[in-house]
C-alpha positions in Angstrom: 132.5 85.3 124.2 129.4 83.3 122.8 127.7 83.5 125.8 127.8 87.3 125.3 127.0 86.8 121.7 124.0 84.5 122.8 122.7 87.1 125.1 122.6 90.2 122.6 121.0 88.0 120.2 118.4 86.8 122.8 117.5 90.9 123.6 117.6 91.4 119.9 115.0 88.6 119.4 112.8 89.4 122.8 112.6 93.2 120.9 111.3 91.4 117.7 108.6 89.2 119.1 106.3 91.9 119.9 106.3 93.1 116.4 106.2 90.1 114.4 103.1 88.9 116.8 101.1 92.1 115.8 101.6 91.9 112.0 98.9 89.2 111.5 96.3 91.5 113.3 97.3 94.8 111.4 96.7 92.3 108.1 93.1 91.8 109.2 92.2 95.3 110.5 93.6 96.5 107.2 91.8 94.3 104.7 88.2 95.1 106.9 89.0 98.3 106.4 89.9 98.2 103.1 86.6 96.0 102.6 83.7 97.6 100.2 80.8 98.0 102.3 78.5 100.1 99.9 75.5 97.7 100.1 75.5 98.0 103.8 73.5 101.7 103.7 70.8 99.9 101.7 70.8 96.9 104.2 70.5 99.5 107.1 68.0 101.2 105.0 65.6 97.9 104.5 66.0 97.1 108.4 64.9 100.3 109.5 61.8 100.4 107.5 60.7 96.7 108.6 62.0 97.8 112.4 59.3 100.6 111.6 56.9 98.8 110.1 56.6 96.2 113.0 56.6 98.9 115.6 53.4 100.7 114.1 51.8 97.0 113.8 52.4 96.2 117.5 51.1 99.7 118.5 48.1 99.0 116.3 47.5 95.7 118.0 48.0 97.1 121.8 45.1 100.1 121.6 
């Protein structure tokens, strides 16, 4: 009788693990997706424009 018992409860628990071993990940991909990231356009914006910048120097420098 318990040996049944044990065995359903071991399925039950071998269903759960999967779960319970994803939850910690879907907390992380949900707070960097929930993150503000309004400054990162301006960042983007300021890294182009040195990117640029250099490129025309080194062009400049090869002629």
């Amino acid at each position: 009788m318990f040996k049944n018992l044990f065995a359903s409860l071991q399925k039950v628990g071998k269903a759960l693990m999967l779960p319970v071993s994803v939850l910690p990940v879907a907390g992380i991909l949900l707070g960097v997706g929930a993150a503000n990231f309004s400054w990162l356009p301006d960042i983007l914006k300021l890294w182009h424009r040195q990117v640029v910048l250099c490129l025309v120097k080194c062009l400049y420098y090869l002629q």
